[in-house]
C-alpha positions as CSV (number, residue, x, y, z in Angstrom):
1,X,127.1,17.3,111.7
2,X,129.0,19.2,114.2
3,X,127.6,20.2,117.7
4,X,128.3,23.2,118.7
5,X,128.7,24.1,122.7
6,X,126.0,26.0,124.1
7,X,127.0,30.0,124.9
8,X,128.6,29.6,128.6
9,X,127.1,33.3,129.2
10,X,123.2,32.8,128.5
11,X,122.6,29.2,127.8
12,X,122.1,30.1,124.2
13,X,122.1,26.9,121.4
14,X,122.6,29.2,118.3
15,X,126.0,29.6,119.0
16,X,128.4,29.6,116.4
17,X,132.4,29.3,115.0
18,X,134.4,32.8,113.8
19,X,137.8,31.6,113.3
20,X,139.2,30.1,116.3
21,X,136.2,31.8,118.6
22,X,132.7,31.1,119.2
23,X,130.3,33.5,119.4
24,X,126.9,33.8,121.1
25,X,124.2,36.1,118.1
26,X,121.9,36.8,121.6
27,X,124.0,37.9,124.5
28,X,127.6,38.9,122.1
29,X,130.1,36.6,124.1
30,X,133.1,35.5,122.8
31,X,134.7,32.4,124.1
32,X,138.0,30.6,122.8
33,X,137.2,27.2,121.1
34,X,140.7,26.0,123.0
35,X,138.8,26.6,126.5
36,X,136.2,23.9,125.2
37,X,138.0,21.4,123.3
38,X,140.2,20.6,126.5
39,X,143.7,22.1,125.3
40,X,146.2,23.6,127.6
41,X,145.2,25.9,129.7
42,X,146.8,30.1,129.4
43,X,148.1,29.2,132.8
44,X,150.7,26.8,131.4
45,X,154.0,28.9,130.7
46,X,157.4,26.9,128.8
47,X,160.5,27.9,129.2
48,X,162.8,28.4,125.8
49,X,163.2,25.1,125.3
50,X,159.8,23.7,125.7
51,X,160.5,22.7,129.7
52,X,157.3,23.6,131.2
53,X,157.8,26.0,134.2
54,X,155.8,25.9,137.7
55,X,156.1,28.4,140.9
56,X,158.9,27.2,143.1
57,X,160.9,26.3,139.5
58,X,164.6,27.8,139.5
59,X,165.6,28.9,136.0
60,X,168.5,30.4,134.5
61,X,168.7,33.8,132.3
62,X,169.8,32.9,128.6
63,X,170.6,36.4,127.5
64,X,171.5,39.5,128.4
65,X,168.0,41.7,129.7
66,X,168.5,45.1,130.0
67,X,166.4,46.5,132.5
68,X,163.7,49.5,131.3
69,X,164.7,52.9,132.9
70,X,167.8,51.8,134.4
71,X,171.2,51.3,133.2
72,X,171.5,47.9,135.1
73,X,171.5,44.4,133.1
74,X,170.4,41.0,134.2
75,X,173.6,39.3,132.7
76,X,173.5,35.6,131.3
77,X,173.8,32.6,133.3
78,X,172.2,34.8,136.3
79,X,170.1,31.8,138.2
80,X,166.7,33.0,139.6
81,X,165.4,30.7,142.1
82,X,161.1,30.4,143.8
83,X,159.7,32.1,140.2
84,X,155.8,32.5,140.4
85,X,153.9,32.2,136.9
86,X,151.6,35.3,136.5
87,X,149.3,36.1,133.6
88,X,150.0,38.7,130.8
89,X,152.9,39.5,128.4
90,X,156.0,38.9,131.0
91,X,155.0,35.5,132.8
92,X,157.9,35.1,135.5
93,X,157.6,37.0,138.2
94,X,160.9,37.1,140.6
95,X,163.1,38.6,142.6
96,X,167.1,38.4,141.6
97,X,169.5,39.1,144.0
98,X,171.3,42.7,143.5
99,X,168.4,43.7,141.2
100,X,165.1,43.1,143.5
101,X,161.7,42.5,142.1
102,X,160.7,42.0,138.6
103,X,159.0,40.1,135.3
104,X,160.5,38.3,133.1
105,X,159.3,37.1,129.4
106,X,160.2,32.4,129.7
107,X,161.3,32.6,126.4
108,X,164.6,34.6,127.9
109,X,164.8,31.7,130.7
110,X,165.8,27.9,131.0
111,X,164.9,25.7,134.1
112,X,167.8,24.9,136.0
């Protein structure tokens, strides 16, 4: 028989699994089964290839990027250098020269 982790929230021991979650029946919290197990962390971010990226890391663009709201384009083979990994749905944030600050997704982006 499996032990189950106890609810990180209240301390509760009736936890139990819902897909790739566990759940707490007294206080409602929800908590990855990843976080417990020991897997990689969110904070972990891979370029296209698999590399993985860290702040400071200088990576090149891999396709064209058309920028939202402007008619400018972050062209391939543009080199971005001191990226810092943020949290959320575009994971690079930077600052390219001619362009200024912005996010970018790492699956557009191999380290240099």
């Amino acid at each position: 028989m499996t032990t189950l982790p106890k609810c990180p929230s209240c301390s509760s021991e009736y936890t139990y699994e819902d897909g790739e979650m566990y759940v707490c029946p007294e206080c409602a919290h929800e908590w990855a089964k990843t976080a417990v197990e020991g897997a990689e962390p969110d904070s972990v971010v891979r370029d296209a290839f698999g590399n993985l990226l860290n702040d400071g890391d200088s990576v090149t663009v891999i396709k064209d990027l058309k920028i939202k709201g402007s008619s400018s384009v972050v062209k391939v083979g543009t080199k971005v250098r001191n990226i810092r990994i943020i949290s959320g749905d575009h994971d690079i944030d930077c600052k390219i020269d001619g362009i200024g600050a912005m996010q970018l997704k790492s699956e557009f982006v191999k380290k240099a």
